[in-house]
Structure formats: structure tokens, C-alpha cells
MOPAC internal coordinates of N, CA, C and O (Angstrom, degrees):
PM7 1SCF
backbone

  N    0.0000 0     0.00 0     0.00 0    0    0    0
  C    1.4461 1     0.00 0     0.00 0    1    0    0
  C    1.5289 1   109.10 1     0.00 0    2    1    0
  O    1.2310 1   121.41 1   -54.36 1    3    2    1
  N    1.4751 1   114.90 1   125.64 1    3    2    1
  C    1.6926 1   115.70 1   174.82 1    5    3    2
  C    1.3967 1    99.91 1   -72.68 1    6    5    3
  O    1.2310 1   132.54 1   -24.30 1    7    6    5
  N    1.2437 1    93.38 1   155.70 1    7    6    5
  C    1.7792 1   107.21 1   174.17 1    9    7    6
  C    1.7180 1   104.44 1  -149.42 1   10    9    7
  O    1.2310 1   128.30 1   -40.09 1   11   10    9
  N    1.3186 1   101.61 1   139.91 1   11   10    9
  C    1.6513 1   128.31 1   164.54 1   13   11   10
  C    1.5209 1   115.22 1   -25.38 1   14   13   11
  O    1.2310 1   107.17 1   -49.62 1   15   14   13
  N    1.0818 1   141.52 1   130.38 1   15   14   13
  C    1.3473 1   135.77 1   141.56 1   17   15   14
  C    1.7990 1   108.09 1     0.82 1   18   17   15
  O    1.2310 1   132.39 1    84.74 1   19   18   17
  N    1.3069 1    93.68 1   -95.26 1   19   18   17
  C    1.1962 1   111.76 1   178.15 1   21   19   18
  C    1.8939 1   132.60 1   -45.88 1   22   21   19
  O    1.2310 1   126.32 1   161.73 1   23   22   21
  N    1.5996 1   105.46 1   -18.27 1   23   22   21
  C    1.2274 1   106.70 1   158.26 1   25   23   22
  C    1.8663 1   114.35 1   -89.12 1   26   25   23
  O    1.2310 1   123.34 1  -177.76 1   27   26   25
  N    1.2895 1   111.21 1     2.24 1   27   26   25
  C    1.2295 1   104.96 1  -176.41 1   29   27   26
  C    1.4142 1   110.84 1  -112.26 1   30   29   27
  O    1.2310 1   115.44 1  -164.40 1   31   30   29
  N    1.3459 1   126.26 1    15.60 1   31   30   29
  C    0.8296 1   141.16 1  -166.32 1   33   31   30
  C    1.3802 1   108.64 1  -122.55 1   34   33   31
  O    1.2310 1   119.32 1   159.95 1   35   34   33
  N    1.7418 1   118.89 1   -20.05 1   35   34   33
  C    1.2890 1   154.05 1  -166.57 1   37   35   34
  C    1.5779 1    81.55 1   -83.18 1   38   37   35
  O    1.2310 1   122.75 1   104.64 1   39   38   37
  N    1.5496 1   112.34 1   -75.36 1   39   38   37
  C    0.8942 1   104.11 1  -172.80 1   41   39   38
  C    1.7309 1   147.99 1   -58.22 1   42   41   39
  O    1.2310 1   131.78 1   137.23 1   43   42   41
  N    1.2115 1    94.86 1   -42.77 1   43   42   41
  C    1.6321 1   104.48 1   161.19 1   45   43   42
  C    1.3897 1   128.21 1   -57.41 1   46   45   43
  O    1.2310 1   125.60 1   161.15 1   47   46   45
  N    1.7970 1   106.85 1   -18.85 1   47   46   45
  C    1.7585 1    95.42 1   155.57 1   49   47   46
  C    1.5059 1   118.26 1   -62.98 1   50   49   47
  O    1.2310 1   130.58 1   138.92 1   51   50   49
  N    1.8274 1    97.20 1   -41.08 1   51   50   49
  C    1.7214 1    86.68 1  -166.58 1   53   51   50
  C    2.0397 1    99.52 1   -81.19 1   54   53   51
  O    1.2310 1   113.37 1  -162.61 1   55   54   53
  N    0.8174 1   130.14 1    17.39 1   55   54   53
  C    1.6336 1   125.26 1   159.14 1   57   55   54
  C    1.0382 1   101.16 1   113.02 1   58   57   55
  O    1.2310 1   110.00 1  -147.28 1   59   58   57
  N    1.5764 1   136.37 1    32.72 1   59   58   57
  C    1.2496 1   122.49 1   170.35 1   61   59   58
  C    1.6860 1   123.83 1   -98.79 1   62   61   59
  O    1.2310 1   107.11 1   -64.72 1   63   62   61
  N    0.6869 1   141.61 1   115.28 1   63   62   61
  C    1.4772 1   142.07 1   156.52 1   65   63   62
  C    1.6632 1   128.81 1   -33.24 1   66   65   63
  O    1.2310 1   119.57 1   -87.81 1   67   66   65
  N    1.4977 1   118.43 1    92.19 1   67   66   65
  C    1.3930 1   100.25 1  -172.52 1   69   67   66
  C    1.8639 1   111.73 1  -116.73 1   70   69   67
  O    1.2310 1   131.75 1     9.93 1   71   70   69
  N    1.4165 1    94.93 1  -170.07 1   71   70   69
  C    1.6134 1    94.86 1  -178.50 1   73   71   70
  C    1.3065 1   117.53 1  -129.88 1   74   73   71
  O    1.2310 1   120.47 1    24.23 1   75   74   73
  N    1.0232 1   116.72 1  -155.77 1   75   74   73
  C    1.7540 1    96.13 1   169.98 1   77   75   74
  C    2.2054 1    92.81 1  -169.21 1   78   77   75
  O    1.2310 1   119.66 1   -20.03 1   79   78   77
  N    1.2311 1   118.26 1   159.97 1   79   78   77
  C    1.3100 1   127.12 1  -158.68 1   81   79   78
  C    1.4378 1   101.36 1   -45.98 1   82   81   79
  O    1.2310 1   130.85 1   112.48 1   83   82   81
  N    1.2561 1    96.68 1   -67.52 1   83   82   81
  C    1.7274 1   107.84 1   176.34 1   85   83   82
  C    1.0991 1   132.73 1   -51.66 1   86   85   83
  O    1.2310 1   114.02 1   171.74 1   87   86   85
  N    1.8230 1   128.92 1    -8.26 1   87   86   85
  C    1.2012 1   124.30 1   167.47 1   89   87   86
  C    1.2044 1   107.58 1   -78.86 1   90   89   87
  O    1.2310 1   121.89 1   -26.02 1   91   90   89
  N    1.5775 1   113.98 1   153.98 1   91   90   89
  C    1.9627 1   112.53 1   148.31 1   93   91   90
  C    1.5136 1   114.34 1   -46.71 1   94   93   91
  O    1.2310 1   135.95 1   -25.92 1   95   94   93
  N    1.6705 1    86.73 1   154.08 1   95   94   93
  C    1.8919 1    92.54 1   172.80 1   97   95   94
  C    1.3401 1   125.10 1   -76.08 1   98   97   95
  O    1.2310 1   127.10 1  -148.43 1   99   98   97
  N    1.6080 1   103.95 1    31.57 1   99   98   97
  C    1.4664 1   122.71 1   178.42 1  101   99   98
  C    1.7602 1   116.84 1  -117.24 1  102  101   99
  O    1.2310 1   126.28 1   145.11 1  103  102  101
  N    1.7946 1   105.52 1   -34.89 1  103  102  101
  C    1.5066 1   100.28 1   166.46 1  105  103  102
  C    1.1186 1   139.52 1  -111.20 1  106  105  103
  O    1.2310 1   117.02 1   -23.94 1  107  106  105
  N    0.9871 1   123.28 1   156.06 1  107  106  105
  C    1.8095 1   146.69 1   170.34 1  109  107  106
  C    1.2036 1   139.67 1  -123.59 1  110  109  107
  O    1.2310 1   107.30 1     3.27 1  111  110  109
  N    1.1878 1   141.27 1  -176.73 1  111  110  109
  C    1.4123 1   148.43 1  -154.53 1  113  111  110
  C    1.5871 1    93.27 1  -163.75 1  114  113  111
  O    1.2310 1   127.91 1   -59.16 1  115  114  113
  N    1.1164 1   102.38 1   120.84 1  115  114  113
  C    1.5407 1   125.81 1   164.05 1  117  115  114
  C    1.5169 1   124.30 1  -141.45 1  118  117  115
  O    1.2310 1   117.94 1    -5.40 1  119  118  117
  N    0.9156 1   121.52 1   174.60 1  119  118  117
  C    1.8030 1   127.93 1  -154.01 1  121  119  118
  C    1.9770 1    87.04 1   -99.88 1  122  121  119
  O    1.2310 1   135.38 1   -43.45 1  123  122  121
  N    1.4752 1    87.84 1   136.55 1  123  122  121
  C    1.4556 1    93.38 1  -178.99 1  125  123  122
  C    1.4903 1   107.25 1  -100.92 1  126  125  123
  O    1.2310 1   109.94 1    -0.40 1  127  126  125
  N    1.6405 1   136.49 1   179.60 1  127  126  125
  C    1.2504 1   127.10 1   161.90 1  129  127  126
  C    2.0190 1   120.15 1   -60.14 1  130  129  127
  O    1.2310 1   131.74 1   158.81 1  131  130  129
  N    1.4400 1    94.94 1   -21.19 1  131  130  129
  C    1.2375 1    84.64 1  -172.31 1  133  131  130
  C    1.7298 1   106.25 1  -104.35 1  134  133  131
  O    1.2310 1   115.56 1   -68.07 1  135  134  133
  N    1.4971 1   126.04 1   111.93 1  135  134  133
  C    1.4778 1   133.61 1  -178.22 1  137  135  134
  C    1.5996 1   107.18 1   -24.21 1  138  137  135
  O    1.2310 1   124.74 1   131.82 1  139  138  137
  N    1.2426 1   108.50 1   -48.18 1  139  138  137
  C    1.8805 1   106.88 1  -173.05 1  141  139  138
  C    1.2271 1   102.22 1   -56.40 1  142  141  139
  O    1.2310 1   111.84 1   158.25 1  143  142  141
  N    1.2264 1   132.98 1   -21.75 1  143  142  141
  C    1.5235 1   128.65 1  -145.89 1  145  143  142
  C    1.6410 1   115.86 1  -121.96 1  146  145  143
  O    1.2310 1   109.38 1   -49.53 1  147  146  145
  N    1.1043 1   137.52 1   130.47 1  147  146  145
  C    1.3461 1   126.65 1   144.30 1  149  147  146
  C    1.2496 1   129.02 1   -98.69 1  150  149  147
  O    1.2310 1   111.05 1    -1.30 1  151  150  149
  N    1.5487 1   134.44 1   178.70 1  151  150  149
  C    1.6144 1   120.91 1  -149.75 1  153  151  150
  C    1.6924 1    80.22 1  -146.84 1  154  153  151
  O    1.2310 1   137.44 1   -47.12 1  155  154  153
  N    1.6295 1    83.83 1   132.88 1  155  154  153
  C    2.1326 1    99.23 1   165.34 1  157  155  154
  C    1.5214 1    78.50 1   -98.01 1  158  157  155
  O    1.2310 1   142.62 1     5.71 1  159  158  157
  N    1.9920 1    73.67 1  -174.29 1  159  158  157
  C    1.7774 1   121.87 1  -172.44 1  161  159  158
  C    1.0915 1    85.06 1   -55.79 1  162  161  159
  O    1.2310 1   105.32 1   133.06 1  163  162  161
  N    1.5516 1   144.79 1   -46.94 1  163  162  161
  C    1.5115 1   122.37 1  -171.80 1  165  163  162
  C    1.2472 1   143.06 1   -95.95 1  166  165  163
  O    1.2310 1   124.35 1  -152.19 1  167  166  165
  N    1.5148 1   109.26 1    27.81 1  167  166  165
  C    1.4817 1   138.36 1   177.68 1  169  167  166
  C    1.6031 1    92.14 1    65.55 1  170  169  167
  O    1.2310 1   111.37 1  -133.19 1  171  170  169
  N    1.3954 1   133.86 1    46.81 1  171  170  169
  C    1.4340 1   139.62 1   178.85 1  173  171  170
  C    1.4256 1    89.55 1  -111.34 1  174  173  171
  O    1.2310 1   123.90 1   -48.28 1  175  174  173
  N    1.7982 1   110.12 1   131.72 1  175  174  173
  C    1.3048 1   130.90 1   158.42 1  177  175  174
  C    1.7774 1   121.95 1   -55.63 1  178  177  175
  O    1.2310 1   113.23 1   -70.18 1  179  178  177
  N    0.9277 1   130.40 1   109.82 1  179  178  177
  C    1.6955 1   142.47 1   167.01 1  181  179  178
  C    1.7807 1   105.95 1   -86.96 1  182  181  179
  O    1.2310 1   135.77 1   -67.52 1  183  182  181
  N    1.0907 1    87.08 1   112.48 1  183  182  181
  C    1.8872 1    90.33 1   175.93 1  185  183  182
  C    1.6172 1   105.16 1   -64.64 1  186  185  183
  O    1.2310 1   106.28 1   -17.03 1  187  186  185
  N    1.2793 1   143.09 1   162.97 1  187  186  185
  C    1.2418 1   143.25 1  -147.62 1  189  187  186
  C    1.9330 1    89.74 1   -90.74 1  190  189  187
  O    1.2310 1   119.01 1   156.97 1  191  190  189
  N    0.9600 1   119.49 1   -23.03 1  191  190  189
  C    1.6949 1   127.58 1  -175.84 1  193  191  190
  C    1.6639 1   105.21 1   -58.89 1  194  193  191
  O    1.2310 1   121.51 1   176.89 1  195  194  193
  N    1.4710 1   114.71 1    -3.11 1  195  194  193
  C    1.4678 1   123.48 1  -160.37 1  197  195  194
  C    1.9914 1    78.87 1   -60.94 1  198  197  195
  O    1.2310 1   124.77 1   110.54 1  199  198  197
  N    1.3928 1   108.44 1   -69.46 1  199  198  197
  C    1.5885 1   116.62 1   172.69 1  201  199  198
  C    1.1545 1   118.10 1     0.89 1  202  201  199
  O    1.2310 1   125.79 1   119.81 1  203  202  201
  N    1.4060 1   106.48 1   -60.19 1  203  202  201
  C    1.9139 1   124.98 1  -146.03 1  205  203  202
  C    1.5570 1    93.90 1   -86.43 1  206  205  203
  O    1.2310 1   118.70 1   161.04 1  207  206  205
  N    1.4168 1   120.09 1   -18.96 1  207  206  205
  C    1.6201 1   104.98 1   171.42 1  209  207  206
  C    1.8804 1   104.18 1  -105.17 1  210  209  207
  O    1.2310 1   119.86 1  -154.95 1  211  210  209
  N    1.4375 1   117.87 1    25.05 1  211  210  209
  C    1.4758 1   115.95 1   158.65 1  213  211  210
  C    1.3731 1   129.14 1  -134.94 1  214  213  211
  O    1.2310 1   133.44 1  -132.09 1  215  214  213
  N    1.9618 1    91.62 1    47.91 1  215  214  213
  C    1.5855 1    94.31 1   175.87 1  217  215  214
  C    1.4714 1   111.12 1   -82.52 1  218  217  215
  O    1.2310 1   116.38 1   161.29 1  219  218  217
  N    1.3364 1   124.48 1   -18.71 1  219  218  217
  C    2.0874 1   106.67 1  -173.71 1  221  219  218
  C    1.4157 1   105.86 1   -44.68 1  222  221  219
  O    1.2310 1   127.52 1    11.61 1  223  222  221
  N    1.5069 1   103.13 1  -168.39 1  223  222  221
  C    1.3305 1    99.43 1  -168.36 1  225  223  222
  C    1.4699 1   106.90 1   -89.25 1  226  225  223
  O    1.2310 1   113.81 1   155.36 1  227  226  225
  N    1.6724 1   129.31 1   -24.64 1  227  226  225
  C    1.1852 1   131.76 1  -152.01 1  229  227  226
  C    1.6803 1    91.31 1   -68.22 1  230  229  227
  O    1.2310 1   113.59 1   141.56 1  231  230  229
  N    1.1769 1   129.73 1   -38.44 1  231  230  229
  C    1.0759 1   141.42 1   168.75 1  233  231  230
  C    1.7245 1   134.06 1   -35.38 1  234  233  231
  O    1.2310 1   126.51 1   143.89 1  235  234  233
  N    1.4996 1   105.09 1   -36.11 1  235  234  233
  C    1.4318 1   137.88 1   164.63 1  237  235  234
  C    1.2072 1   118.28 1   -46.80 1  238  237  235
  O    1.2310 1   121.25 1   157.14 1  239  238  237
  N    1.2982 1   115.22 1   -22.86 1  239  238  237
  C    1.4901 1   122.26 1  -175.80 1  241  239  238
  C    1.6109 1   101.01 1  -166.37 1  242  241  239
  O    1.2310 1   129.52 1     4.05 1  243  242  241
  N    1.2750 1    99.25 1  -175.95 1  243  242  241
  C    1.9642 1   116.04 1  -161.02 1  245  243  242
  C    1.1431 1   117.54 1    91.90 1  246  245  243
  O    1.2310 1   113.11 1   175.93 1  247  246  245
  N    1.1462 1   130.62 1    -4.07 1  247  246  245
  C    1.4566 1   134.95 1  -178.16 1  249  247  246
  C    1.5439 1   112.93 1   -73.40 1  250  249  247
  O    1.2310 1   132.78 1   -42.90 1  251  250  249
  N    1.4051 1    92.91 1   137.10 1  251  250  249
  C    1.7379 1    99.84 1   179.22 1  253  251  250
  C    1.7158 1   115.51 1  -145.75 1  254  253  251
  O    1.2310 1   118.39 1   -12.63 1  255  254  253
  N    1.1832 1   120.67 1   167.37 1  255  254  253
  C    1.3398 1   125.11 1  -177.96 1  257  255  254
  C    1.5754 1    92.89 1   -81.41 1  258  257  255
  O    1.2310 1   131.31 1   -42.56 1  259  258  257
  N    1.3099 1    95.77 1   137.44 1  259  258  257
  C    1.7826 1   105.59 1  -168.04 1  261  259  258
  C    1.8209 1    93.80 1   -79.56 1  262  261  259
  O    1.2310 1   119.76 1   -20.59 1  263  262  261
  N    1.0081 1   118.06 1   159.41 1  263  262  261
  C    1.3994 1   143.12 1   177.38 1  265  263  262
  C    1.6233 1   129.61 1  -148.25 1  266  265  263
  O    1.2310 1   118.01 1   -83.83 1  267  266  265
  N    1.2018 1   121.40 1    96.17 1  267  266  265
  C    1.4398 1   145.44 1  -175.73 1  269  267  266
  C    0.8873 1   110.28 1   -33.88 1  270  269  267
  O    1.2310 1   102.02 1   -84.09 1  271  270  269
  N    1.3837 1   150.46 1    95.91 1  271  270  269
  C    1.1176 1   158.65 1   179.63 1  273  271  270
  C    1.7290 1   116.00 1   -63.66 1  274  273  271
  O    1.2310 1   120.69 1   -82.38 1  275  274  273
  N    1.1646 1   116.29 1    97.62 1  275  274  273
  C    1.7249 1   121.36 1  -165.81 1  277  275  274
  C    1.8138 1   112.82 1   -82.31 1  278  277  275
  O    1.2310 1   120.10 1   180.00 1  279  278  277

């Protein structure tokens, strides 16, 4: 199921891990322990500005609950 910017963003407060069209079926963005920060697939810190370079519109949507590829 695609989801909104803003529902995926919903989600990663409450602990979810999501993806978005344009990543590989390997990365994500999830909420780190520290509020400034969010965390990729490689336990690498994203300063919260990750946002401020995905305002166009393509960005607005594609979002999905990430799923582990086995």
C-alpha cells in the first residue's frame, strides 16, 4: 500500500521502518534513539534535514512499510 509523506512519517514515530519508490529493495529510514536523527539500512545517522531535500512533489507519495527482502 502507497502512503503520503506525511503518513510515513506518522509512521516512523510510532517505530516503523519505511521506504519510498526510489529507494532499493534494501533501504529505509527509521527513527533513531536520538530525536535529531533518523537511521538507514546501515545503522548511519540522517540529520532530520534528510526532509528539507524531499519537498517536490514525487516525494508526496510512494511511501511504503519497508519489507525484508528474504
Amino acid at each position: 500500500m502507497m502512503l503520503t509523506k506525511s503518513e510515513a512519517l506518522q509512521l516512523i514515530d510510532q517505530g516503523e521502518k519505511v521506504t519510498h519508490k526510489f529507494f532499493t529493495p534494501y533501504e529505509f529510514i527509521a527513527k533513531s534513539d536520538d530525536p535529531e536523527y533518523y537511521q538507514d539500512e546501515n545503522g548511519l545517522l540522517l540529520i532530520s534535514d534528510f526532509w528539507d531535500h524531499r519537498q517536490h512533489s514525487e516525494w508526496q507519495t510512494g511511501w511504503s512499510v519497508f519489507t525484508p527482502i528474504k
